[in-house]
N, CA, C and O atoms as a GROMACS GRO file, in nm:
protein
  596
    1UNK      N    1   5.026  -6.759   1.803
    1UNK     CA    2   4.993  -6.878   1.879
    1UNK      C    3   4.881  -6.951   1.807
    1UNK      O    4   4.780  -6.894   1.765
    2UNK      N    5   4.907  -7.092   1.795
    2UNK     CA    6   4.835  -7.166   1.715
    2UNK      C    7   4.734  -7.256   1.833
    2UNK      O    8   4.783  -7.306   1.934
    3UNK      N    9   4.604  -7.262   1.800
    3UNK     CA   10   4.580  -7.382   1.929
    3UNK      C   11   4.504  -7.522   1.766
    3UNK      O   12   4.474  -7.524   1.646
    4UNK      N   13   4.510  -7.594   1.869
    4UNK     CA   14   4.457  -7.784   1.807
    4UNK      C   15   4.313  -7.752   1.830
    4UNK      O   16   4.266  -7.660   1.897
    5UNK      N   17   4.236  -7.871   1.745
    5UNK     CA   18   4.146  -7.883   1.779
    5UNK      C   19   4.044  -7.947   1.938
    5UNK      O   20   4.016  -8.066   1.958
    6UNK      N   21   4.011  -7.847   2.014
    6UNK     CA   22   3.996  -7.904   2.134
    6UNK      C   23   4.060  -7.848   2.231
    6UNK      O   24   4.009  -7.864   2.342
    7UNK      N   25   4.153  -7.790   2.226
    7UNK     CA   26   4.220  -7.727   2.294
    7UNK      C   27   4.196  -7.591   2.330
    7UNK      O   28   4.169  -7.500   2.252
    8UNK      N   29   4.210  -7.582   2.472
    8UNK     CA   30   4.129  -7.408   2.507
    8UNK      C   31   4.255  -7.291   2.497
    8UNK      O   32   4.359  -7.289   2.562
    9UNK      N   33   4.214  -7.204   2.404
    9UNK     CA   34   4.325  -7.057   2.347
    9UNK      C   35   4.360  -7.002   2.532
    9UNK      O   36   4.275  -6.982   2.619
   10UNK      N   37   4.498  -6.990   2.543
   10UNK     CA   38   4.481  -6.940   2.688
   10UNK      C   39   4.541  -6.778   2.649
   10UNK      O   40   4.627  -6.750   2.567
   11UNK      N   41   4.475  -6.701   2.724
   11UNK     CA   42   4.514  -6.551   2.687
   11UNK      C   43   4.637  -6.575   2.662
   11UNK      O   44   4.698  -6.676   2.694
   12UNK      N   45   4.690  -6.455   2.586
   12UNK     CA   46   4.828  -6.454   2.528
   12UNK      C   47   4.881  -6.314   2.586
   12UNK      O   48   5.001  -6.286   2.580
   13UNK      N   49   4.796  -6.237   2.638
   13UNK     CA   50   4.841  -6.104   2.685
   13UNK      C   51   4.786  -6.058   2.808
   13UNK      O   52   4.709  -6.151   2.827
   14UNK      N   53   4.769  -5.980   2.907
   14UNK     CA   54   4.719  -5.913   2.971
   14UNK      C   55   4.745  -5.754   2.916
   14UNK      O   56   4.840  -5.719   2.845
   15UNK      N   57   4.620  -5.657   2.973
   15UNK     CA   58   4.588  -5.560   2.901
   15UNK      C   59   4.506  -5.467   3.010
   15UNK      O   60   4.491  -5.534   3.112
   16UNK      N   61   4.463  -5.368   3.021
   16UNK     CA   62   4.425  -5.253   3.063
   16UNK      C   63   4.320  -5.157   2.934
   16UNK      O   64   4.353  -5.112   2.824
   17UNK      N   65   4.179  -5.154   3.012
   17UNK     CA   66   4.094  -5.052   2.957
   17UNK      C   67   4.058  -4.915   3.019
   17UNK      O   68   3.949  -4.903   3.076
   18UNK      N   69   4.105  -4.858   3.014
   18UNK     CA   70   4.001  -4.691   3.107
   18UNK      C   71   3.876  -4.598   3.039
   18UNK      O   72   3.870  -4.571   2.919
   19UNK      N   73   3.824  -4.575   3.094
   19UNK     CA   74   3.720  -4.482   3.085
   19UNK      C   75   3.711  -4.386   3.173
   19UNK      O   76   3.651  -4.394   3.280
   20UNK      N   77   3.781  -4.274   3.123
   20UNK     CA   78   3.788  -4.135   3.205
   20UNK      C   79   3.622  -4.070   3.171
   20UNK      O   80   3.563  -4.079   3.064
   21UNK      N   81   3.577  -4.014   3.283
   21UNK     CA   82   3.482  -3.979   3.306
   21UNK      C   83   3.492  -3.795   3.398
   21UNK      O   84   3.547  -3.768   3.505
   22UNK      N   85   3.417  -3.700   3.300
   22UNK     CA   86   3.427  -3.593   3.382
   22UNK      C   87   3.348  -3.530   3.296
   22UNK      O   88   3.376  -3.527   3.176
   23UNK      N   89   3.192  -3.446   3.365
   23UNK     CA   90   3.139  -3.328   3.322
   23UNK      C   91   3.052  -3.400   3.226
   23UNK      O   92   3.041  -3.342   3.118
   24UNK      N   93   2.986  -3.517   3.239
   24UNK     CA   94   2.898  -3.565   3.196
   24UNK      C   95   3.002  -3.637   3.091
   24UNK      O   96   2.922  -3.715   3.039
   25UNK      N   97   3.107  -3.659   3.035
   25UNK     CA   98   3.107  -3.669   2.917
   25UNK      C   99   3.218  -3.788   2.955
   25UNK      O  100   3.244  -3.813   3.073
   26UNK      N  101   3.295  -3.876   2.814
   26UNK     CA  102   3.385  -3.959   2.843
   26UNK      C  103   3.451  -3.944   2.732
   26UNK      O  104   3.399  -3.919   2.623
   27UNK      N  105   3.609  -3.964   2.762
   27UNK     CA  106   3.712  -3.944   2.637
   27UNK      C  107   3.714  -4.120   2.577
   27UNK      O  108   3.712  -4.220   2.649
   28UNK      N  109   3.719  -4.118   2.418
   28UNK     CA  110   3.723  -4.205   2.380
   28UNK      C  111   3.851  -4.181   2.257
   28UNK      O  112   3.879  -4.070   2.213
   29UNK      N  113   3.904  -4.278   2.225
   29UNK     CA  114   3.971  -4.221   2.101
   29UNK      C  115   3.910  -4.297   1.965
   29UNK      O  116   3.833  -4.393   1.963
   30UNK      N  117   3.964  -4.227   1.859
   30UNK     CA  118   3.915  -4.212   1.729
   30UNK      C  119   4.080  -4.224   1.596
   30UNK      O  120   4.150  -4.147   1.530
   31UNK      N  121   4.068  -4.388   1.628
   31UNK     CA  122   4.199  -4.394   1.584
   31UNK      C  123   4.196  -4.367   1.403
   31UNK      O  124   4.113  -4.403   1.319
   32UNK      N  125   4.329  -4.287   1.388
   32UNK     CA  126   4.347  -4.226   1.289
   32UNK      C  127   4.450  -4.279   1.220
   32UNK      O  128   4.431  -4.241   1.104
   33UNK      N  129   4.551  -4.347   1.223
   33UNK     CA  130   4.695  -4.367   1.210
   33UNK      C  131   4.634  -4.538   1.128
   33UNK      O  132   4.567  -4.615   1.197
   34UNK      N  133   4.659  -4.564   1.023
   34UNK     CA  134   4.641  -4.675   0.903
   34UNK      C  135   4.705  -4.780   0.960
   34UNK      O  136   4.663  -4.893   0.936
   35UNK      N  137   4.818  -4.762   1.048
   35UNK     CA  138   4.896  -4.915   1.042
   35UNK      C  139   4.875  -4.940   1.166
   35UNK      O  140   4.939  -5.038   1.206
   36UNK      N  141   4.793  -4.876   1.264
   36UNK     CA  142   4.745  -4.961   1.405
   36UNK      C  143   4.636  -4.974   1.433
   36UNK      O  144   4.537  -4.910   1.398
   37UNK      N  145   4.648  -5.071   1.509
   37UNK     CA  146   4.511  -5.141   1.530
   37UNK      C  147   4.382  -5.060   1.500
   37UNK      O  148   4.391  -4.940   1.476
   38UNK      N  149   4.267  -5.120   1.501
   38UNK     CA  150   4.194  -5.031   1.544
   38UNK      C  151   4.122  -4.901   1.411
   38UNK      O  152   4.011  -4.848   1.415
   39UNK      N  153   4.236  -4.880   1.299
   39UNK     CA  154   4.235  -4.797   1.230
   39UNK      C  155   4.081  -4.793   1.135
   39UNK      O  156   4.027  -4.882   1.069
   40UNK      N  157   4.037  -4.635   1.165
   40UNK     CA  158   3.886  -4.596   1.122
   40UNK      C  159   3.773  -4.602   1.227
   40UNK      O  160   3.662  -4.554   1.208
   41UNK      N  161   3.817  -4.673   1.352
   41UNK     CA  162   3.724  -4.669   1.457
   41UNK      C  163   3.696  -4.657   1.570
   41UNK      O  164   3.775  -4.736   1.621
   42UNK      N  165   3.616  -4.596   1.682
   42UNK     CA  166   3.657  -4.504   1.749
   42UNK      C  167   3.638  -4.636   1.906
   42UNK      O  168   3.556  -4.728   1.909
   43UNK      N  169   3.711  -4.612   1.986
   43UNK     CA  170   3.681  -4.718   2.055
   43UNK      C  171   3.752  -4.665   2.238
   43UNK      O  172   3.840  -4.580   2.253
   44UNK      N  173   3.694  -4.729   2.332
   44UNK     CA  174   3.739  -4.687   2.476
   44UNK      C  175   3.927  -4.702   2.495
   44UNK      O  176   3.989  -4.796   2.444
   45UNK      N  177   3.978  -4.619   2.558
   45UNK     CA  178   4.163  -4.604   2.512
   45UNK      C  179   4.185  -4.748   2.632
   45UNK      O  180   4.100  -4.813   2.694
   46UNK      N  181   4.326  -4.758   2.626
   46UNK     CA  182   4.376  -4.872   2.698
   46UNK      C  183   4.554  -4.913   2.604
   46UNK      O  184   4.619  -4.856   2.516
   47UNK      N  185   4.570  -5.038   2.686
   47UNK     CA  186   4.733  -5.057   2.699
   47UNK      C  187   4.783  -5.184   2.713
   47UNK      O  188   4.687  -5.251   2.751
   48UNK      N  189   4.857  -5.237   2.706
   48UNK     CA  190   4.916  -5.351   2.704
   48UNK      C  191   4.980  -5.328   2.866
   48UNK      O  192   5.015  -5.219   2.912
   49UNK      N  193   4.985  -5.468   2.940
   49UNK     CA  194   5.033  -5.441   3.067
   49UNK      C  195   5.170  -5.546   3.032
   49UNK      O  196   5.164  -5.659   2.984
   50UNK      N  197   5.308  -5.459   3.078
   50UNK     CA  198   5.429  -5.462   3.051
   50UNK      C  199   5.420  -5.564   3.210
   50UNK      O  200   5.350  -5.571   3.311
   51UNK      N  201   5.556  -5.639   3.143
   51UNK     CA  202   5.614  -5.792   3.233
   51UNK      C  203   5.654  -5.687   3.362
   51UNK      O  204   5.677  -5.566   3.366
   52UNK      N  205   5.650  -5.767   3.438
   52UNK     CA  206   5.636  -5.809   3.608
   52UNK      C  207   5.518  -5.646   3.663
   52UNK      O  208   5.531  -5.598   3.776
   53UNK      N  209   5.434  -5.599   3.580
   53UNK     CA  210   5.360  -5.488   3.597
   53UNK      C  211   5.212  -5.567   3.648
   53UNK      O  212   5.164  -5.665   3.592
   54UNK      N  213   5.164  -5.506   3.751
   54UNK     CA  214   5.056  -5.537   3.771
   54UNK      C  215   4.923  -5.481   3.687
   54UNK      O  216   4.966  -5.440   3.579
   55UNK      N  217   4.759  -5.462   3.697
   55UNK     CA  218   4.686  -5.424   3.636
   55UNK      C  219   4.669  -5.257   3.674
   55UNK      O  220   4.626  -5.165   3.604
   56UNK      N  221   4.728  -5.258   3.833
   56UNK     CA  222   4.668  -5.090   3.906
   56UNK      C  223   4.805  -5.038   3.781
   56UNK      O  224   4.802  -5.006   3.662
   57UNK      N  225   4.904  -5.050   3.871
   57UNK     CA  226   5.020  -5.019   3.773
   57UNK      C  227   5.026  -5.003   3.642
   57UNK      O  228   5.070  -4.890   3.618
   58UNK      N  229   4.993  -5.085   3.507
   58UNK     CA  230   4.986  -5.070   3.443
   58UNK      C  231   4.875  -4.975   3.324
   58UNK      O  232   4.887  -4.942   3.206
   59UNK      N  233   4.759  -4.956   3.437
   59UNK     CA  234   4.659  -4.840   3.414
   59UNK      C  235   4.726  -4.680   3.428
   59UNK      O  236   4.717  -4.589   3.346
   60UNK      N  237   4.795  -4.681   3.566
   60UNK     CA  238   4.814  -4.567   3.631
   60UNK      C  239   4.934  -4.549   3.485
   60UNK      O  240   4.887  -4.479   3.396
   61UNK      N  241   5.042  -4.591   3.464
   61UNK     CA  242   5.144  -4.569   3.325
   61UNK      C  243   5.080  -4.540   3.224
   61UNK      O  244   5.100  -4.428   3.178
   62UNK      N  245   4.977  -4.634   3.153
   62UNK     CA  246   4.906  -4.563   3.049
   62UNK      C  247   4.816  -4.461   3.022
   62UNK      O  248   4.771  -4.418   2.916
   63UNK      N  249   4.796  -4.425   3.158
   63UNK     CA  250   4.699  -4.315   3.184
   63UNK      C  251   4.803  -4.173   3.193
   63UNK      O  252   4.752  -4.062   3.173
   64UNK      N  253   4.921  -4.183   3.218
   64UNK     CA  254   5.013  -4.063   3.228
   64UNK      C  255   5.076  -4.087   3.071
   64UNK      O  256   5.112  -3.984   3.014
   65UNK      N  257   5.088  -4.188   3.014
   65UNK     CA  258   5.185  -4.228   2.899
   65UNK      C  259   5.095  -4.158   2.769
   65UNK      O  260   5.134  -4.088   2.676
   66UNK      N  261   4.953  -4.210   2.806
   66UNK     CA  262   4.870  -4.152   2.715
   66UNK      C  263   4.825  -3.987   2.696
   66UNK      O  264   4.828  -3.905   2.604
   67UNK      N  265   4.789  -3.988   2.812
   67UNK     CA  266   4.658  -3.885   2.891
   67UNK      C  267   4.736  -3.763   2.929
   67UNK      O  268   4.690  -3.651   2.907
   68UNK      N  269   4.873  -3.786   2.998
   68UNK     CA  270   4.926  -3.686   3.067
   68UNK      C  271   4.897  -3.668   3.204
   68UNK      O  272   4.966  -3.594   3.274
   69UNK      N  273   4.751  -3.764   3.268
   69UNK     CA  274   4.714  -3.722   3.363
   69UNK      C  275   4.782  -3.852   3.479
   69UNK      O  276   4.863  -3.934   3.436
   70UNK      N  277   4.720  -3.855   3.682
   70UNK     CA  278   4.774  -3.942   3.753
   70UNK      C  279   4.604  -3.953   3.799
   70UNK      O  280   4.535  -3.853   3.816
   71UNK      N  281   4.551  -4.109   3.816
   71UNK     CA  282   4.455  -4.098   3.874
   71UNK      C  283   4.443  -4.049   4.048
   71UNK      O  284   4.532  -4.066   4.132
   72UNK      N  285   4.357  -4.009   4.062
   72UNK     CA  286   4.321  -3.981   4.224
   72UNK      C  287   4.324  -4.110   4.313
   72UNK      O  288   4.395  -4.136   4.410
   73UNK      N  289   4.196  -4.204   4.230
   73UNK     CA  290   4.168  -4.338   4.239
   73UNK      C  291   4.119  -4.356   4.149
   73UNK      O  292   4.072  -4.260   4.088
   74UNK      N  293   4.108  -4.488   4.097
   74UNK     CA  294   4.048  -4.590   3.986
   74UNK      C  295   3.962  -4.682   4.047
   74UNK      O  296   4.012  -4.741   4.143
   75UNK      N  297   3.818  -4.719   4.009
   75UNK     CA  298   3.719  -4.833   4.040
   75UNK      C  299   3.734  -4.904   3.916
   75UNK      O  300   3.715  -4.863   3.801
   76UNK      N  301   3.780  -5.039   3.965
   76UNK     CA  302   3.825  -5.176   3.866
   76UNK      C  303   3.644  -5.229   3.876
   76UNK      O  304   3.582  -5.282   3.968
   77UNK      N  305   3.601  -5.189   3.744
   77UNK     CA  306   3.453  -5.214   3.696
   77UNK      C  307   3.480  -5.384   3.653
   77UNK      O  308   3.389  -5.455   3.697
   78UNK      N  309   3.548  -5.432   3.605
   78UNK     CA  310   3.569  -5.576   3.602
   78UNK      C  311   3.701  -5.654   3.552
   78UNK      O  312   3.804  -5.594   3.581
   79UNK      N  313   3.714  -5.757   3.494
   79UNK     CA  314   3.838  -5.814   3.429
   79UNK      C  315   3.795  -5.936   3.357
   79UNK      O  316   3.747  -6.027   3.424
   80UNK      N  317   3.810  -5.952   3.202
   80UNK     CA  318   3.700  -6.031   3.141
   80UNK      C  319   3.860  -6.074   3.060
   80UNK      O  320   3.976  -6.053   3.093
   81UNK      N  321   3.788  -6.153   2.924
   81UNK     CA  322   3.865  -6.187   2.817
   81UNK      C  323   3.823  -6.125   2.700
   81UNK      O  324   3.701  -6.121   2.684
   82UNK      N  325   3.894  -6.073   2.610
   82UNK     CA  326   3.863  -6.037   2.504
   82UNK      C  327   3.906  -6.076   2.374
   82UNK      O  328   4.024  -6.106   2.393
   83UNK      N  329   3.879  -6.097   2.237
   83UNK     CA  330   3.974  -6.085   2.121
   83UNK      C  331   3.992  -5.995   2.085
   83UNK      O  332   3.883  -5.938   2.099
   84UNK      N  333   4.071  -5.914   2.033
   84UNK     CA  334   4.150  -5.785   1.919
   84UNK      C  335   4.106  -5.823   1.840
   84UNK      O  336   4.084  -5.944   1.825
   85UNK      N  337   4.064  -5.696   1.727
   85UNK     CA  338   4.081  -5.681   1.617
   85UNK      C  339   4.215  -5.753   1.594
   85UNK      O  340   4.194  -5.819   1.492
   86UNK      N  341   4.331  -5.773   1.629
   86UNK     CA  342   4.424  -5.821   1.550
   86UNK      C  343   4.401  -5.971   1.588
   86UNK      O  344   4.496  -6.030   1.539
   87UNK      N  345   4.317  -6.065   1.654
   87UNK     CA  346   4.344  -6.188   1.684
   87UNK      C  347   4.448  -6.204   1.824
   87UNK      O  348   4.506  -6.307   1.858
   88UNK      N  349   4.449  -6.102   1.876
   88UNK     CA  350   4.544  -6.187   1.984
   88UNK      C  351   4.422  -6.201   2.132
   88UNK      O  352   4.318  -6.136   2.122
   89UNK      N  353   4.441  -6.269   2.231
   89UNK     CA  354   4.332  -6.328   2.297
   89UNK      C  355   4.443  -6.238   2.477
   89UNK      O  356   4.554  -6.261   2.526
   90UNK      N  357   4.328  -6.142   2.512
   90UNK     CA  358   4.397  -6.039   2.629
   90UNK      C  359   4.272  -6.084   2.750
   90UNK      O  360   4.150  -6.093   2.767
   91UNK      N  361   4.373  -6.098   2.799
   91UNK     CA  362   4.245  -6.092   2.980
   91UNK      C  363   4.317  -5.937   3.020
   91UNK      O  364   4.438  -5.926   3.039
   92UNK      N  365   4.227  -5.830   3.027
   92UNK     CA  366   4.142  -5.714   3.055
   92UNK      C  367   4.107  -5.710   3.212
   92UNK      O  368   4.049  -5.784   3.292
   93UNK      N  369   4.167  -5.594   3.213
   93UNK     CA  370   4.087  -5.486   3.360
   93UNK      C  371   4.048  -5.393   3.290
   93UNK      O  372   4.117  -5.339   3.203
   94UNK      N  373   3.950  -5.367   3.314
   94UNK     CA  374   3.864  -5.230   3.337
   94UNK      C  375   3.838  -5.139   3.431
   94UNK      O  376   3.798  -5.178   3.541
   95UNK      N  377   3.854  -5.024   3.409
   95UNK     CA  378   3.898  -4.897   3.526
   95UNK      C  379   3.809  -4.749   3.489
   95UNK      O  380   3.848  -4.683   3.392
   96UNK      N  381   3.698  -4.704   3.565
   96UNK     CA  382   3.686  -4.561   3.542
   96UNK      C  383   3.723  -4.508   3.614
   96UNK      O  384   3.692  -4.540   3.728
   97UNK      N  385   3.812  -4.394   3.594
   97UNK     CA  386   3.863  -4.279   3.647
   97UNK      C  387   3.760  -4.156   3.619
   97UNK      O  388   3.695  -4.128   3.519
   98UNK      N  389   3.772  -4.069   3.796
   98UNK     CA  390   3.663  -4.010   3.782
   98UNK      C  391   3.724  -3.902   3.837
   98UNK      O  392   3.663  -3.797   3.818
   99UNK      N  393   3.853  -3.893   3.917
   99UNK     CA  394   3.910  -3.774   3.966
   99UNK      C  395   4.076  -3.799   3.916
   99UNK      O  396   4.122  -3.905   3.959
  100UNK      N  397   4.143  -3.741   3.858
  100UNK     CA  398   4.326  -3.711   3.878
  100UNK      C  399   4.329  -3.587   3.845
  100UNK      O  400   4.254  -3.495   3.813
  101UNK      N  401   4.524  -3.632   3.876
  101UNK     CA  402   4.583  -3.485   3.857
  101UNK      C  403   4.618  -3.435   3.726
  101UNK      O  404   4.672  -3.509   3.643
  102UNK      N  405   4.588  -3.301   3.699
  102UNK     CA  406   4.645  -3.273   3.602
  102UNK      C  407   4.568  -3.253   3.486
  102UNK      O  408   4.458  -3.296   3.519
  103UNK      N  409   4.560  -3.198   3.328
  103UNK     CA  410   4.487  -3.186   3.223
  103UNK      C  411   4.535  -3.304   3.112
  103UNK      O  412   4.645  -3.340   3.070
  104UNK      N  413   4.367  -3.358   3.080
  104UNK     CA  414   4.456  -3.473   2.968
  104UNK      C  415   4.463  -3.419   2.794
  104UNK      O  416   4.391  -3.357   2.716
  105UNK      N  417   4.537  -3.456   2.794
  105UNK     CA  418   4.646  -3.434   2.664
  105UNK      C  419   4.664  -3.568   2.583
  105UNK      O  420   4.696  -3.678   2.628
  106UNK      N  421   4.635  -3.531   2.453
  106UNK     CA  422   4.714  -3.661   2.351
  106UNK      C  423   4.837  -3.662   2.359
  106UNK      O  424   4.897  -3.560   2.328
  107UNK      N  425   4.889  -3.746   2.390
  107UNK     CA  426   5.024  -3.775   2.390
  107UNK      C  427   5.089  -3.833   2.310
  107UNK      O  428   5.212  -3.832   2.305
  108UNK      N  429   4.998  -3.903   2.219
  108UNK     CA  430   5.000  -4.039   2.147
  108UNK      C  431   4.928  -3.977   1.989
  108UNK      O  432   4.825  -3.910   1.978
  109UNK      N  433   5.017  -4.022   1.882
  109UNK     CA  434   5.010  -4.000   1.730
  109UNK      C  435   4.901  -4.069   1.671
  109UNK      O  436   4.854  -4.045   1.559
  110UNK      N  437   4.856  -4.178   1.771
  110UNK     CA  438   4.780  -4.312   1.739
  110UNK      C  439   4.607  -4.278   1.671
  110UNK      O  440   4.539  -4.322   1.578
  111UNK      N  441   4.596  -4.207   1.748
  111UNK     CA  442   4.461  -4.179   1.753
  111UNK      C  443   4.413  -3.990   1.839
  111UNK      O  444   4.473  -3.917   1.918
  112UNK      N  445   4.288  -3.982   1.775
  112UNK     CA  446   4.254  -3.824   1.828
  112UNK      C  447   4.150  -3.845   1.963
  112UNK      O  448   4.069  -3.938   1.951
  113UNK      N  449   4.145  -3.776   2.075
  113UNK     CA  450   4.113  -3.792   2.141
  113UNK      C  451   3.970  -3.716   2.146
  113UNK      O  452   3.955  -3.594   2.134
  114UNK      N  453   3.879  -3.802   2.165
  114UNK     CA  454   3.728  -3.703   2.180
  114UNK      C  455   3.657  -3.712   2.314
  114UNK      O  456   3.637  -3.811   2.384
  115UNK      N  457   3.623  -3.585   2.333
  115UNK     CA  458   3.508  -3.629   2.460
  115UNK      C  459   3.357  -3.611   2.376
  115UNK      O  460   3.313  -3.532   2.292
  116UNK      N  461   3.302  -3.744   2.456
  116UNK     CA  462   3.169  -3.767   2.441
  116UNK      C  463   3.025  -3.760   2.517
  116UNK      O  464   3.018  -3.800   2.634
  117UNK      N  465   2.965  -3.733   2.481
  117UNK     CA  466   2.842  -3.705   2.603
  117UNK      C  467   2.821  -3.863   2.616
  117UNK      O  468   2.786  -3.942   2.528
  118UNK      N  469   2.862  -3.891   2.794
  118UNK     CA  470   2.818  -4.039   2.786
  118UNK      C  471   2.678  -4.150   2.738
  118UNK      O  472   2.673  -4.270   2.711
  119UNK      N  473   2.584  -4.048   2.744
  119UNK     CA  474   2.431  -4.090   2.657
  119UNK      C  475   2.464  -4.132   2.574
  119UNK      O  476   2.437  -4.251   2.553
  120UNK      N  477   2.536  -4.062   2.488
  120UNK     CA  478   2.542  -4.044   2.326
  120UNK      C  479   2.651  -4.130   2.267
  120UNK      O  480   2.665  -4.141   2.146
  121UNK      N  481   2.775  -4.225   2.408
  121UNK     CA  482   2.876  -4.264   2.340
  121UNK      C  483   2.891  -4.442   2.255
  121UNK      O  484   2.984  -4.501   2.201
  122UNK      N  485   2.728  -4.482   2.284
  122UNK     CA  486   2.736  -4.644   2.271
  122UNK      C  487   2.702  -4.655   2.131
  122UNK      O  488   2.691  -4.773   2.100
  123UNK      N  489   2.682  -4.579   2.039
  123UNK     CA  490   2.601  -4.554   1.933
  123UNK      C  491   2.748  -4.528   1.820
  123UNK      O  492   2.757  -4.562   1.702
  124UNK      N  493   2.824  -4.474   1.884
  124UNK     CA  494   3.038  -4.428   1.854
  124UNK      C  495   3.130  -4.519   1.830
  124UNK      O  496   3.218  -4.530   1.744
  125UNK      N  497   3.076  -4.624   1.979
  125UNK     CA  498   3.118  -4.745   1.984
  125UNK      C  499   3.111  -4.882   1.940
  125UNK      O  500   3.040  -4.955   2.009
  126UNK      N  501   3.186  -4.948   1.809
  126UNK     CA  502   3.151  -5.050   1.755
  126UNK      C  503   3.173  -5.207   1.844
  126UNK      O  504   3.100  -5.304   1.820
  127UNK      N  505   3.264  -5.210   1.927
  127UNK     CA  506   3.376  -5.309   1.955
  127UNK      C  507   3.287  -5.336   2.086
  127UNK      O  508   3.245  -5.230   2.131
  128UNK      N  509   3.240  -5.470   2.174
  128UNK     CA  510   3.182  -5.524   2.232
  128UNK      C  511   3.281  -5.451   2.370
  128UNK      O  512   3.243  -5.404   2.477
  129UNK      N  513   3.401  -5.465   2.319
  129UNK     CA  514   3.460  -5.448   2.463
  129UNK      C  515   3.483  -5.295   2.523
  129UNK      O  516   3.548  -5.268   2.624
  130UNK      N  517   3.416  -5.205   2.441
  130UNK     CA  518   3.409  -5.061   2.470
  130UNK      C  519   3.278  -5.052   2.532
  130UNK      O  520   3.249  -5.006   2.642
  131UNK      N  521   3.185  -5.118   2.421
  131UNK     CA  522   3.043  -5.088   2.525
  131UNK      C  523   3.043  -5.184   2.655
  131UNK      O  524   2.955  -5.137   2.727
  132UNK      N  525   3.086  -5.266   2.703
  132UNK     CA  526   3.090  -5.366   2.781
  132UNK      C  527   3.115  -5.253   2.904
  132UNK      O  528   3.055  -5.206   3.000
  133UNK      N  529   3.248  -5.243   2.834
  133UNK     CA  530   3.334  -5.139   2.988
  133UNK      C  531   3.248  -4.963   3.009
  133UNK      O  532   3.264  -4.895   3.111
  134UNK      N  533   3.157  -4.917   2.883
  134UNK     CA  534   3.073  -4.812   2.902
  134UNK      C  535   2.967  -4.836   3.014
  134UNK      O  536   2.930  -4.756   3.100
  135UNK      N  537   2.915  -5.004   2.985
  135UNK     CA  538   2.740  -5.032   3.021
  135UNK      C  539   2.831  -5.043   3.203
  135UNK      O  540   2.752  -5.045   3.297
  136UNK      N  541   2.944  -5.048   3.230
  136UNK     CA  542   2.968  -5.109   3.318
  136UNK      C  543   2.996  -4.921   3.431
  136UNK      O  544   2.952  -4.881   3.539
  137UNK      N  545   3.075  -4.872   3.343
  137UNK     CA  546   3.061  -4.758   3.418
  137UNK      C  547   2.954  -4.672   3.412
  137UNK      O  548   2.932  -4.590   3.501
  138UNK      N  549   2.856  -4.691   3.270
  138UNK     CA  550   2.714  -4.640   3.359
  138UNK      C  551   2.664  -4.665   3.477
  138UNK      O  552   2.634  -4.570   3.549
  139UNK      N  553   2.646  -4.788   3.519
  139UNK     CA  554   2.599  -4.824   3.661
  139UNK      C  555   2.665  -4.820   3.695
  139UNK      O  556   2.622  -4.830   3.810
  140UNK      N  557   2.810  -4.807   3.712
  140UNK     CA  558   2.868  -4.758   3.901
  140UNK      C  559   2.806  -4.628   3.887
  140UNK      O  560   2.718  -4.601   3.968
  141UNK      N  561   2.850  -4.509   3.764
  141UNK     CA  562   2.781  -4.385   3.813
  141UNK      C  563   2.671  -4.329   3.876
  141UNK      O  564   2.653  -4.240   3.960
  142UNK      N  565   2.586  -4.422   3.799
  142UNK     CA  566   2.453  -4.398   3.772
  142UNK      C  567   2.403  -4.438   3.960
  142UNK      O  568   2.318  -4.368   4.016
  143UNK      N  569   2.471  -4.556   4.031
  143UNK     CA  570   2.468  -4.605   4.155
  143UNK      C  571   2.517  -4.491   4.276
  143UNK      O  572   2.474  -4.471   4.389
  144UNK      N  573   2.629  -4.426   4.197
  144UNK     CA  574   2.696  -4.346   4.314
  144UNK      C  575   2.620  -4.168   4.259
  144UNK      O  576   2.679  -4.063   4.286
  145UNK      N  577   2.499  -4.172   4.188
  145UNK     CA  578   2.436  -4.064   4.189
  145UNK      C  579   2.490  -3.924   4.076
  145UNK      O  580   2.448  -3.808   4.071
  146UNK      N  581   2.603  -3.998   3.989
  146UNK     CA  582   2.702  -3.883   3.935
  146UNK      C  583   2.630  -3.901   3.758
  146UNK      O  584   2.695  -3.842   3.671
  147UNK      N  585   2.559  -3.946   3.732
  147UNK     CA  586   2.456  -3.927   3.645
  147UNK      C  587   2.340  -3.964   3.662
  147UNK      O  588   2.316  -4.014   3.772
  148UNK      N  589   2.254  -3.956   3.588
  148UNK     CA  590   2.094  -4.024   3.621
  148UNK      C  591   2.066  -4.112   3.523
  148UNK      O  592   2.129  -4.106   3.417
  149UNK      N  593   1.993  -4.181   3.538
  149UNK     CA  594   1.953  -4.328   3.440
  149UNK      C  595   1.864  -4.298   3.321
  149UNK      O  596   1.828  -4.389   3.246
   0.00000   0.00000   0.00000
């Protein structure tokens, strides 16, 4: 998508970010794979949200598609705009998950999955829109008492 001069870029995608959260720590991935996005740097996981799919919907799929796991519940920390590394322009939900079912698992060739001590994960994180959605689930936690400041 090309825009003119003057003309405002209107997202081209909608998209989904999560931040699983458990035991102090948060899974991030650490993409490994040369020909996708992202490749050499480690950044918060997430998904493209598939036609007539909503944002809950399309979290709860990438979170089993990826993760293996089903959330309990999800707190939608916000919904912003972002650019990709590849140039395409995504309006974003953001979601920490703090309870589901099940053990998470890579599912996905894409990238290796790490858990991080959440202190320690903004320093990991290069990409505005990982720390954005980190600084954002620090304070719900930090609000609902499940870490300290």
């Amino acid at each position: 998508m090309s825009s003119k001069i003057g003309e405002i870029r209107k997202p081209e995608k909608l998209g989904v970010i999560f931040l699983i959260f458990k035991d102090g720590k948060i899974l991030i991935e650490d993409r490994k794979h040369p020909e996708k996005a992202y490749f050499g740097y480690k950044i918060v996981p997430g998904g493209k949200v598939e036609d007539d799919e909503s944002f809950n919907t399309a979290v709860k799929r990438e979170l089993l598609e990826e993760c293996g796991i089903r959330p309990k519940g999800m707190i939608n920390l916000d919904t912003f705009l972002h650019m990709t590394i590849s140039n395409h322009l995504y309006y974003t939900a953001a979601y920490l998950i703090t309870e589901y079912d099940g053990d998470v698992i890579n599912n996905e060739n894409k990238a290796d999955h790490v858990w991080v001590d959440i202190n320690n994960a903004e320093k990991l994180l290069p990409f505005a829109d990982s720390r954005y959605v980190l600084k954002l689930a620090k304070d719900k936690l930090i609000s609902e008492g499940l870490i300290k400041d």
